[in-house]
N, CA, C and O atoms as a GROMACS GRO file, in nm:
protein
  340
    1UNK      N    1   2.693  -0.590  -0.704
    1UNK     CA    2   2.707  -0.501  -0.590
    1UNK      C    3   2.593  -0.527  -0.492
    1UNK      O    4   2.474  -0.516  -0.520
    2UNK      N    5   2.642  -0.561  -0.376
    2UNK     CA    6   2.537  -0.580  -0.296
    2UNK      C    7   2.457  -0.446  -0.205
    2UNK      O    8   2.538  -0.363  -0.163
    3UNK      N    9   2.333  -0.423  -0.178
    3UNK     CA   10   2.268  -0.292  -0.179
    3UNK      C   11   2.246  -0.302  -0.008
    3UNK      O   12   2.155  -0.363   0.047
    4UNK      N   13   2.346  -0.232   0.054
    4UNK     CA   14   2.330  -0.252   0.201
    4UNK      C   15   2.236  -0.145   0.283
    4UNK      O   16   2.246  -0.118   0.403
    5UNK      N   17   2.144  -0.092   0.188
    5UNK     CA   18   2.006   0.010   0.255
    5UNK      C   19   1.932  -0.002   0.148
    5UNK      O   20   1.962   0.031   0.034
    6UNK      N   21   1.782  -0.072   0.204
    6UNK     CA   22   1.689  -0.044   0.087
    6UNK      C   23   1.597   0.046   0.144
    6UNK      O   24   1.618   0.100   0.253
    7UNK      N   25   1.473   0.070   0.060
    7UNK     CA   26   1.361   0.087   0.126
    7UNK      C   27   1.181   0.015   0.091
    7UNK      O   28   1.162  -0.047  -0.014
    8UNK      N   29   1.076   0.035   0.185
    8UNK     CA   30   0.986  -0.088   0.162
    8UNK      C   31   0.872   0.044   0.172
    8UNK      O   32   0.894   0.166   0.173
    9UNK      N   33   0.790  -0.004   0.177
    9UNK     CA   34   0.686   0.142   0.197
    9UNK      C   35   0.552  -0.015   0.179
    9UNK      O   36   0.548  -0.122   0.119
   10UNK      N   37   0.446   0.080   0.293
   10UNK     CA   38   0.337   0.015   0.323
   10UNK      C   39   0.269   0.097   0.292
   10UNK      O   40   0.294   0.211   0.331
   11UNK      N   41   0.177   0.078   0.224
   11UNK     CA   42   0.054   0.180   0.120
   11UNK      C   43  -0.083   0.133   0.154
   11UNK      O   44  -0.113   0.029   0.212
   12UNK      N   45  -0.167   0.233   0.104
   12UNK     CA   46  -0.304   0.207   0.104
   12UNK      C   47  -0.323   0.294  -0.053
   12UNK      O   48  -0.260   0.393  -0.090
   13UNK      N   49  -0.470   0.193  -0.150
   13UNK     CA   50  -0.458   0.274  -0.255
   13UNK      C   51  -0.632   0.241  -0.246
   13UNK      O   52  -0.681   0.143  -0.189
   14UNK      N   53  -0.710   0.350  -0.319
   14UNK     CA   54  -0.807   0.317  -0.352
   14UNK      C   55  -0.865   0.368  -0.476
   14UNK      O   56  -0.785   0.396  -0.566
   15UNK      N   57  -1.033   0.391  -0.507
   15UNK     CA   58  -1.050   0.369  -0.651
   15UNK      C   59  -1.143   0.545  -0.670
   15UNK      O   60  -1.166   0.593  -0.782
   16UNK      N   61  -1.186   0.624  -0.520
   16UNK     CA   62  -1.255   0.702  -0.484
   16UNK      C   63  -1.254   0.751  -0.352
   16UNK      O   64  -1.240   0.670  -0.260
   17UNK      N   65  -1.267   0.890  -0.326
   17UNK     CA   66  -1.258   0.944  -0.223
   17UNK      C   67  -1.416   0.831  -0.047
   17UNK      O   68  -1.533   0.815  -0.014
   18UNK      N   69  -1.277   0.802  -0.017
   18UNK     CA   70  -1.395   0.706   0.099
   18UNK      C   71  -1.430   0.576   0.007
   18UNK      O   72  -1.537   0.518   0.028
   19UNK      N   73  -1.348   0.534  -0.086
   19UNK     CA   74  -1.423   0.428  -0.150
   19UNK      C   75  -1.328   0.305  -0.102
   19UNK      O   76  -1.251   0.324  -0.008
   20UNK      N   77  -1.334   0.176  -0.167
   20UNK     CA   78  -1.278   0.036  -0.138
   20UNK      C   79  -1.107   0.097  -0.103
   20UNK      O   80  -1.028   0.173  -0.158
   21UNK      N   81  -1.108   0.005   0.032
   21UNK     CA   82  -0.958   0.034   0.058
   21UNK      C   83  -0.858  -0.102   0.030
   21UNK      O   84  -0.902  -0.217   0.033
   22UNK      N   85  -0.728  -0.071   0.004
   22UNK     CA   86  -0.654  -0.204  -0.033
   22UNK      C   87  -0.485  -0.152   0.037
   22UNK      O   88  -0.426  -0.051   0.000
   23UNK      N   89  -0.436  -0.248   0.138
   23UNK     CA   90  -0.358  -0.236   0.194
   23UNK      C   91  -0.252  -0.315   0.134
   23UNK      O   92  -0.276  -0.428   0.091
   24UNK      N   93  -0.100  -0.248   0.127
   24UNK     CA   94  -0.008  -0.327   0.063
   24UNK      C   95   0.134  -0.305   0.136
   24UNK      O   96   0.160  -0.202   0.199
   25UNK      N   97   0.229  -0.417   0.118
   25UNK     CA   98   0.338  -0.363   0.087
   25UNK      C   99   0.399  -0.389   0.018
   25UNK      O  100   0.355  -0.483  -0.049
   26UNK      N  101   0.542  -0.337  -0.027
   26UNK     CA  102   0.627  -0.330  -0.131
   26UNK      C  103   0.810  -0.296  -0.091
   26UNK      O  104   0.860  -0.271   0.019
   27UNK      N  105   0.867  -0.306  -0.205
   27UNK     CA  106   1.034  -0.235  -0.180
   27UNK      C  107   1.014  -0.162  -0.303
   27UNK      O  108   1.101  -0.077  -0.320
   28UNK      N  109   0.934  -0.168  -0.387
   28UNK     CA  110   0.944  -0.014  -0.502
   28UNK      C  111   0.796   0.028  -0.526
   28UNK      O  112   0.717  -0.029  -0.601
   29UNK      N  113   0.777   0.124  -0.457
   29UNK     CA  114   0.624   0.221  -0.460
   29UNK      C  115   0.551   0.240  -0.627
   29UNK      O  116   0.449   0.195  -0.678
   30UNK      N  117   0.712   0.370  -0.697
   30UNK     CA  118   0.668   0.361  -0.809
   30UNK      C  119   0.608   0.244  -0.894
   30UNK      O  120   0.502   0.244  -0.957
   31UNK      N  121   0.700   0.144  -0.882
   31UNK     CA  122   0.694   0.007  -0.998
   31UNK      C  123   0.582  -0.030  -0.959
   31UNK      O  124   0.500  -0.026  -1.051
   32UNK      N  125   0.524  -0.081  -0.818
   32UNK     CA  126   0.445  -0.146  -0.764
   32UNK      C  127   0.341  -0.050  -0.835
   32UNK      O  128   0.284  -0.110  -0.926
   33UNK      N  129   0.301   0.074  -0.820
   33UNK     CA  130   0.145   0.158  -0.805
   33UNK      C  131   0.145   0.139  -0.992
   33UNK      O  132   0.037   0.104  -1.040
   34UNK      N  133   0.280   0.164  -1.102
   34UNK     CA  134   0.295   0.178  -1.206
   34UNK      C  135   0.163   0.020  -1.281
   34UNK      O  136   0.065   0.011  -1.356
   35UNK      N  137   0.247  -0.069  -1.199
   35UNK     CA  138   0.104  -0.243  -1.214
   35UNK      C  139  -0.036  -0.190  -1.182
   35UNK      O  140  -0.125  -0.190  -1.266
   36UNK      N  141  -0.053  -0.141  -1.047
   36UNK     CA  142  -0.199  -0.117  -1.014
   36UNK      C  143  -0.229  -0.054  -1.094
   36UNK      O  144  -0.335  -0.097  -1.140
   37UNK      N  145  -0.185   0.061  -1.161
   37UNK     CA  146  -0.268   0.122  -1.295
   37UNK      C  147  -0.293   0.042  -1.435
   37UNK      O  148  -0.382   0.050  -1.520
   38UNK      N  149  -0.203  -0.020  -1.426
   38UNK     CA  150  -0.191  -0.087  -1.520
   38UNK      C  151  -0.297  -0.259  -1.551
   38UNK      O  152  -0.303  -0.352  -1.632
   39UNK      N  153  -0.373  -0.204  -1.403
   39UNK     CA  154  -0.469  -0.349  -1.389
   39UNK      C  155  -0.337  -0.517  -1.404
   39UNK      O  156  -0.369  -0.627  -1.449
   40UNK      N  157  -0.207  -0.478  -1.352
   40UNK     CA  158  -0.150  -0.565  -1.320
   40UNK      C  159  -0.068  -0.632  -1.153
   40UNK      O  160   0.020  -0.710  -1.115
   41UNK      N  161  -0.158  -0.550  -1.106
   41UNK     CA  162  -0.107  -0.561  -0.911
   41UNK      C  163  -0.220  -0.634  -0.893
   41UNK      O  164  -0.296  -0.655  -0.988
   42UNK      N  165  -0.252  -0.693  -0.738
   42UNK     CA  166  -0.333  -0.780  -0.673
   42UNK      C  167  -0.453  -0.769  -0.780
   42UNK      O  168  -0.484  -0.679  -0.857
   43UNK      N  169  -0.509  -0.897  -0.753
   43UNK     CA  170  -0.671  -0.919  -0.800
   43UNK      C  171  -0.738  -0.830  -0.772
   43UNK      O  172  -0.798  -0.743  -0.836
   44UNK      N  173  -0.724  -0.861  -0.647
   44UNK     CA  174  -0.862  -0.735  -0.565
   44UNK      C  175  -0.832  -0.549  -0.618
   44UNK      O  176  -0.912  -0.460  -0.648
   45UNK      N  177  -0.679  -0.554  -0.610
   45UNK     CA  178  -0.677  -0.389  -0.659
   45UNK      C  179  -0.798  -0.388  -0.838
   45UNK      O  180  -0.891  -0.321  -0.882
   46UNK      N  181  -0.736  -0.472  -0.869
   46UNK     CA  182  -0.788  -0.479  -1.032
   46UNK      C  183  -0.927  -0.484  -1.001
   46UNK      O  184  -0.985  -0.376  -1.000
   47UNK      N  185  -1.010  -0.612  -0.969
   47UNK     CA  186  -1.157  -0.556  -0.927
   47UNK      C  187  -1.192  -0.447  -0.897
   47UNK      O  188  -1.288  -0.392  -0.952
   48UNK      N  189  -1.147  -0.412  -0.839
   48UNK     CA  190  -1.205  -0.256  -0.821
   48UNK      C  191  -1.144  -0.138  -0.855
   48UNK      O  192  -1.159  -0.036  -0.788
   49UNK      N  193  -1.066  -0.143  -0.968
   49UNK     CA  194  -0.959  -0.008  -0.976
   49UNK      C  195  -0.923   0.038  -0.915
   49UNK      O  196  -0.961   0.154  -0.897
   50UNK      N  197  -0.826  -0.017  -0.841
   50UNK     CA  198  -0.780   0.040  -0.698
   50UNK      C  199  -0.673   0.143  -0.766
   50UNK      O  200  -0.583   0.060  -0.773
   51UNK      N  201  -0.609   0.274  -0.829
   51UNK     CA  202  -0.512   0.306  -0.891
   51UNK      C  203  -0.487   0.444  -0.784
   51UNK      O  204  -0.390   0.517  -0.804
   52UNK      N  205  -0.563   0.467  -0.695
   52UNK     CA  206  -0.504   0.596  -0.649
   52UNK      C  207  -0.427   0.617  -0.512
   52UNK      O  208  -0.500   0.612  -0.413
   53UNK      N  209  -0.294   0.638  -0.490
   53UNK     CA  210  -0.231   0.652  -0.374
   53UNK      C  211  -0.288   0.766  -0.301
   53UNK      O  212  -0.280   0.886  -0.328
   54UNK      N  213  -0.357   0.697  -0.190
   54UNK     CA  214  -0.378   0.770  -0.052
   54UNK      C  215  -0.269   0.817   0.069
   54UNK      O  216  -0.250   0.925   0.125
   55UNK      N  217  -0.192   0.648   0.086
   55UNK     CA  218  -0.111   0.712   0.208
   55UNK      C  219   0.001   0.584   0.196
   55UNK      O  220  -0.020   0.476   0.139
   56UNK      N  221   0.131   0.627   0.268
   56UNK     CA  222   0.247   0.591   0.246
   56UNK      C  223   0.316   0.564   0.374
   56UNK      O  224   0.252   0.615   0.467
   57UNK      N  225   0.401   0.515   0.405
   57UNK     CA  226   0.452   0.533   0.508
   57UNK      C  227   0.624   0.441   0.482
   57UNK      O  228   0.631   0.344   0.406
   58UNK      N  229   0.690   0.470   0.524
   58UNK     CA  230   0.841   0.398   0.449
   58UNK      C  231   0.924   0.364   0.544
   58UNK      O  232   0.950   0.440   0.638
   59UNK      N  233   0.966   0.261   0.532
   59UNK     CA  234   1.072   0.196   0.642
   59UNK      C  235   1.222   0.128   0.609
   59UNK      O  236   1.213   0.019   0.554
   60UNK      N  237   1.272   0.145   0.619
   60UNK     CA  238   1.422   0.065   0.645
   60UNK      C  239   1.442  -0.106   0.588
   60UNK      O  240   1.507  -0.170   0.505
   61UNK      N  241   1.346  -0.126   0.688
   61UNK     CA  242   1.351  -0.324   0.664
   61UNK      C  243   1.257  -0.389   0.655
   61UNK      O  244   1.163  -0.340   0.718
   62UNK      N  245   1.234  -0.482   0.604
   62UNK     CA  246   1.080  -0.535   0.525
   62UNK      C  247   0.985  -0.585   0.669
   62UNK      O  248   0.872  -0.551   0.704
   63UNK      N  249   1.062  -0.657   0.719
   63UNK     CA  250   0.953  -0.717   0.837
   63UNK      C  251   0.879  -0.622   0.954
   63UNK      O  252   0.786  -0.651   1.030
   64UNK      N  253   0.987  -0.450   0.935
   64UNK     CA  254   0.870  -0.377   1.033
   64UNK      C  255   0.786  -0.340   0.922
   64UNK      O  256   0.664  -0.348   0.933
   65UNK      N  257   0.853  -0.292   0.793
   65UNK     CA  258   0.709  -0.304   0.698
   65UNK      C  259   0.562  -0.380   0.709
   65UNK      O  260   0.447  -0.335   0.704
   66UNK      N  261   0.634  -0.568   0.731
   66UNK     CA  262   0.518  -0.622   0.674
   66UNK      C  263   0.463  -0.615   0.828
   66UNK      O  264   0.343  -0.639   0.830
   67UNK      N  265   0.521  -0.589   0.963
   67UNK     CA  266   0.459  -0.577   1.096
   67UNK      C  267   0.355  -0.455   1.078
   67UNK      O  268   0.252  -0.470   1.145
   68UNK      N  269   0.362  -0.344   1.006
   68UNK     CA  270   0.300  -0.233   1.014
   68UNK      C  271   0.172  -0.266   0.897
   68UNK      O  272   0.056  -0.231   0.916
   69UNK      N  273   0.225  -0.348   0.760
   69UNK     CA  274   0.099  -0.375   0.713
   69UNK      C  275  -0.025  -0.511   0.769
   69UNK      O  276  -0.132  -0.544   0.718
   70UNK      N  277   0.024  -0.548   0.852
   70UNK     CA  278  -0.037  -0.656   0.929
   70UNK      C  279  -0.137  -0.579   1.006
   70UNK      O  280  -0.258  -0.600   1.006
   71UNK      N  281  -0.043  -0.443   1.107
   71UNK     CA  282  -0.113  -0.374   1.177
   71UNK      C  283  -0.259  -0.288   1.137
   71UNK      O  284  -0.358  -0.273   1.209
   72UNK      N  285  -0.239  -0.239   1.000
   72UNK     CA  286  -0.316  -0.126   0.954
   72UNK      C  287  -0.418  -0.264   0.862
   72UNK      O  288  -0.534  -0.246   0.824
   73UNK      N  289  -0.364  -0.355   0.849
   73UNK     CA  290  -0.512  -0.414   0.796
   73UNK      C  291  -0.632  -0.524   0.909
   73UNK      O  292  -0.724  -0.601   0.881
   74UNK      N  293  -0.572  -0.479   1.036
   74UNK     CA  294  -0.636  -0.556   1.183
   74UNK      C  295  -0.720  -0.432   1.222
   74UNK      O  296  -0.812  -0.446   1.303
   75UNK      N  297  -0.693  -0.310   1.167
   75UNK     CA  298  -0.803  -0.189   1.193
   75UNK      C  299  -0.914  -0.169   1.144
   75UNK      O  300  -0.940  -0.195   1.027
   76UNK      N  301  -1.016  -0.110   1.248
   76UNK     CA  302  -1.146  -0.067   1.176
   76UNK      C  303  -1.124   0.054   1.070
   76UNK      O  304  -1.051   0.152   1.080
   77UNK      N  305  -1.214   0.015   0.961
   77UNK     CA  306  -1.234   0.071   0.824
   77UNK      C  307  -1.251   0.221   0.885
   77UNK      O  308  -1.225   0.312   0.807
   78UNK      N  309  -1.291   0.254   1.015
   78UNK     CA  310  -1.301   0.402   1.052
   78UNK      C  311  -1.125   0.466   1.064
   78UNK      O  312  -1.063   0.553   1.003
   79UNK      N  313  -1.106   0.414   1.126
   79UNK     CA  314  -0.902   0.442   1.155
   79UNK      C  315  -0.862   0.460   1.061
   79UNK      O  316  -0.791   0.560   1.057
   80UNK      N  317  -0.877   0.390   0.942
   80UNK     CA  318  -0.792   0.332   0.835
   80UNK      C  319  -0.850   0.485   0.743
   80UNK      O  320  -0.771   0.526   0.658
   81UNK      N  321  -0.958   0.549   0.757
   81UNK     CA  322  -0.983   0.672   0.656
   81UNK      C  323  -0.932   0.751   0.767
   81UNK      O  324  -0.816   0.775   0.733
   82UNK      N  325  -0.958   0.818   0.910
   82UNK     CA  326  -0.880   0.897   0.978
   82UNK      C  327  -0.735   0.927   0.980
   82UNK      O  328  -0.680   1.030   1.017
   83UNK      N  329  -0.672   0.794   0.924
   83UNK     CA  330  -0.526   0.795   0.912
   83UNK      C  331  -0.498   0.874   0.804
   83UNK      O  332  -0.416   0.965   0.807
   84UNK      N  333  -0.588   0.833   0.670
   84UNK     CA  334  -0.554   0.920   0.540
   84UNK      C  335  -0.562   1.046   0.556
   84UNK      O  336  -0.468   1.110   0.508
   85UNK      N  337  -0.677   1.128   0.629
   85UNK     CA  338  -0.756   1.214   0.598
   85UNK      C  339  -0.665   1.292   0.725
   85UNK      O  340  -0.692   1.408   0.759
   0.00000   0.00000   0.00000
């Protein structure tokens, strides 16, 4: 069966309140964050225990996804906590 609506979600997760930020995207939030705990998502999440969802944002189709995670990781580290917070 072919799945004619998905969804993608562009995340930020980190390890502490104001601590290392790690920008992502995905088409399954749960599965994806389920690895980062699991010290099995990106390197860098694993270096630093990245396991805690901050902020989300969800879209329709992957490429405004990966346009929006392109966007939010070209920002200063100040934006990028104002957005969460």
């Amino acid at each position: 069966m072919k799945r004619t609506y998905h969804n993608y979600w562009v995340y930020i997760i980190t390890n502490k309140p104001r601590g290392v930020l790690y920008i992502g995207v995905t088409g399954g939030i749960d599965d994806r964050m389920e690895r980062h705990i699991k010290g099995e998502g990106a390197a860098f999440a694993k270096k630093y225990n990245l396991t805690r969802l901050v902020y989300y944002e969800e879209f329709q189709y992957v490429e405004d996804a990966i346009k929006r995670e392109k966007q939010l990781k070209n920002w200063h580290r100040g934006w990028k906590i104002n957005l969460i917070e």
